[in-house]
PLY file of the C-alpha trace (Angstrom):
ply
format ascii 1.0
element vertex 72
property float x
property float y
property float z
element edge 71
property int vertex1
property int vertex2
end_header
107.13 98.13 93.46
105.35 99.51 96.83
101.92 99.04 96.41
102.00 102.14 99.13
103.16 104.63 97.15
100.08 105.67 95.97
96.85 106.40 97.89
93.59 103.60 97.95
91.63 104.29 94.65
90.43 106.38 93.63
92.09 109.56 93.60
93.05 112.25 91.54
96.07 113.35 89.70
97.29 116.27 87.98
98.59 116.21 84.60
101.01 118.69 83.76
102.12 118.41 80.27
100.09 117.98 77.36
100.52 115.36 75.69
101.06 112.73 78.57
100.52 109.22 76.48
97.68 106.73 77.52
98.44 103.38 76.80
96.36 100.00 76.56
97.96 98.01 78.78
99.65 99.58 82.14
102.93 98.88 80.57
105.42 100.99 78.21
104.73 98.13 75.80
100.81 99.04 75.64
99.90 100.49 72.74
99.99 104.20 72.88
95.71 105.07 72.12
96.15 109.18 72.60
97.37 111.97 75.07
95.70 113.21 78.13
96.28 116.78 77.34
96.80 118.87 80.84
94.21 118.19 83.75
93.11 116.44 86.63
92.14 112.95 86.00
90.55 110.38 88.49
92.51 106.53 88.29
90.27 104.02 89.48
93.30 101.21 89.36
96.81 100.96 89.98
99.37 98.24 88.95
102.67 98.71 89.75
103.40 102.47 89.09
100.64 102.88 86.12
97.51 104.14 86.82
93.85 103.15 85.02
92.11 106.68 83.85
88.08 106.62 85.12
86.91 107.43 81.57
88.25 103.58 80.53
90.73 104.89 77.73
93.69 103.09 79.06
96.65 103.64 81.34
99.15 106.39 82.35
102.29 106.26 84.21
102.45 107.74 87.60
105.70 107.54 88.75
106.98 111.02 86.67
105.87 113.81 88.94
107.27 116.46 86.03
104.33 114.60 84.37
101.94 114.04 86.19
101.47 114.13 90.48
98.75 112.90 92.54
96.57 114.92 94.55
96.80 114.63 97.98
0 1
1 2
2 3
3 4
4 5
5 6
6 7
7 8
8 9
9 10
10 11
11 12
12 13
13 14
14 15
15 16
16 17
17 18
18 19
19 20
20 21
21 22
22 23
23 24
24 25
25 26
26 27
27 28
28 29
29 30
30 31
31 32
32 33
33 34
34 35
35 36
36 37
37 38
38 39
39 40
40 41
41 42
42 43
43 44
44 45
45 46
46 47
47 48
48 49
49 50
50 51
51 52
52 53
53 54
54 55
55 56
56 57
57 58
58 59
59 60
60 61
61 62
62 63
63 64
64 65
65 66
66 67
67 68
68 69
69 70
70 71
């Protein structure tokens, strides 16, 4: 993983589908908690490609950009 890909935290990224899974862990073992639904959302934490939503609810995947795309 390049810890570049991504811009310093936080930023912002756009959701594009609605029903992009959170997780509990930033893994696609985590425990799914809910969807997103379509929006911007800020991630205040990134490990590996997975992303840590502001709110606290749990991680989403970043690296999908029919999913979701950060905001340059």
């Amino acid at each position: 993983d390049d810890p570049k890909a991504f811009p310093s935290t936080p930023f912002k990224v756009k959701v594009n589908i609605p029903d992009l899974n959170f997780r509990s862990a930033p893994s696609m073992s985590g425990t799914v908690k809910g969807q997103t639904g379509k929006g911007v959302f800020t991630i205040t934490e990134v490990i590996g490609e997975w992303g840590k939503l502001k709110s606290g609810v749990g991680w989403i995947y970043l690296a999908n950009p029919e999913y979701c795309i950060v905001l340059k």
